[in-house]
Every structure is written in C-alpha cells, then in structure tokens.
C-alpha positions in Angstrom: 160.0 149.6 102.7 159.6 150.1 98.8 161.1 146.1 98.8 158.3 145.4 100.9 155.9 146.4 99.6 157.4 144.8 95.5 157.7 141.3 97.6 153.9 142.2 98.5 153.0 142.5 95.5 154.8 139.6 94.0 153.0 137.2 96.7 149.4 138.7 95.7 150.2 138.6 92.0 151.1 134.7 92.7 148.4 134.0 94.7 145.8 135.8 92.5 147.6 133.4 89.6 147.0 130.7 91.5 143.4 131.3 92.3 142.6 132.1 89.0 144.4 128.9 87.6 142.1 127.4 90.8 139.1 128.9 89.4 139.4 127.9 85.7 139.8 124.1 87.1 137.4 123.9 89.3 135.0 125.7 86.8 136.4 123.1 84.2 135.8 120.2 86.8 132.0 121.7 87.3 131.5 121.8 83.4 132.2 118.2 82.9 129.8 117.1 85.7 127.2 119.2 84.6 127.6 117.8 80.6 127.7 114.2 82.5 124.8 114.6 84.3 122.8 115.9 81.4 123.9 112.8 79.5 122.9 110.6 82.3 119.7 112.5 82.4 118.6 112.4 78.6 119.8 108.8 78.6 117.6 107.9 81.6 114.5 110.1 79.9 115.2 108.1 76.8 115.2 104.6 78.3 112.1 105.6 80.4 110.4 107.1 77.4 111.0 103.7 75.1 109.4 101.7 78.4 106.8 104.0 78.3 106.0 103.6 74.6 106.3 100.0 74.8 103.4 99.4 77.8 101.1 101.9 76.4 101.6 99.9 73.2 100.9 96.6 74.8 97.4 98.1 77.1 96.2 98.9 73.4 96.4 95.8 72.1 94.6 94.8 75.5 92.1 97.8 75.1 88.5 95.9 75.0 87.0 98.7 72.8 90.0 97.7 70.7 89.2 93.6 70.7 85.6 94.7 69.5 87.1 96.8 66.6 88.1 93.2 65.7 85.2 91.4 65.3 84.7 90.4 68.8 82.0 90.8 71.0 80.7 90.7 74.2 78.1 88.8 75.5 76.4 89.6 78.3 72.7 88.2 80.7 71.6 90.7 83.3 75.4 92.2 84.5 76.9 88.9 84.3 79.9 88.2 81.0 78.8 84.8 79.2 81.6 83.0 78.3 80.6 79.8 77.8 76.9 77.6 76.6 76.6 76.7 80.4 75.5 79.6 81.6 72.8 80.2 79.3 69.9 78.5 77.7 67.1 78.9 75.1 64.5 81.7 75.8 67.4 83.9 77.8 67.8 87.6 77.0 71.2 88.2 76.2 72.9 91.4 75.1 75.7 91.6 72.3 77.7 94.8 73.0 79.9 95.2 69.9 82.4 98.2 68.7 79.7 100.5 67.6 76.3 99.5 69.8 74.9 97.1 71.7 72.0 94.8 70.4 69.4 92.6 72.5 68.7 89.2 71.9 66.9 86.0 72.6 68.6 82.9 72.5 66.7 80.6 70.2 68.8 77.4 70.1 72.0 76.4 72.6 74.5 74.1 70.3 77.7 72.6 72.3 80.8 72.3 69.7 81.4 68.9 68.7 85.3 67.9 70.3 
C-alpha cells in the first residue's frame, strides 16, 4: 500500500510539474499577444492620428473665415455669391463680407479686365 500511495504521489508531483511548466507557457504565449496587440494598437492610433492631423490641416487652409483673414472677400447681391462682372451692374447693392464685418455698397462703375 505505502508503494501505492509513493507512485501516487510521484504521478501528481509530475503532473502538477507539468501543469505548472503548462501554465508558465501559456501565460508566456498570452504575454506576447497581449504586448503585440498593444503595438498593433498604438501603431494604428498613431497612423490614424497623423491622418487626422493632416485633413484637419488641409479644411483650415479651406476654412472661408480663414481665406478672408487673407485679404479676400466675399461679394455678395441679395443671397446670391458674385463671382464674376456679369452678374452685376451699375446702381446694384452689393455687400462685401470681409474677416472682421461686412460693408454695403453701390456699384458705381462695372470695368471688364482687358485679356
């Protein structure tokens, strides 16, 4: 009986060894995928966040506040943009809206550029 129970205790002294040695691998194993999916992660935060950056860069320089800041102006008759002679003449009411204000105005004279 007492050889038994030494042989029992052998095989749950092996197999405890072995499930520990199972454990520490598998934990191992779940260590590296965790650290690789972090990397992936930051990496695909980073990528995302330069994009990000980037177009929020390029709608300022589209900003139309911006453009005015410039020098630019909008013109505008009732609700309609003018963007060209044709689609005003002399004696219309226009309105200028620039970066800081908007100003009314008459058109005095209409000159076409010379091509």
């Amino acid at each position: 009986m007492k050889d038994k129970r030494i042989l029992l205790d052998r095989i749950k002294a092996k197999f405890y060894n072995s499930y520990e040695k199972m454990y520490k691998v598998e934990s191992q194993k779940i260590s590296n995928l965790t650290a690789q999916i972090q990397e992936t992660i930051n990496k695909n935060y980073n990528r995302n966040y330069e994009s990000f950056v980037n177009l929020v860069g390029k709608l300022e320089e589209l900003n139309p506040l911006r453009i005015l800041m410039r020098g630019y102006a909008i013109v505008k008759k009732d609700a309609e943009i003018i963007n060209s002679i044709g689609k005003i003449k002399t004696g219309d009411i226009v309105k200028v809206i620039m970066s800081d204000g908007k100003i009314n105005c008459k058109v005095k004279d209409v000159e076409k550029n010379e091509t």
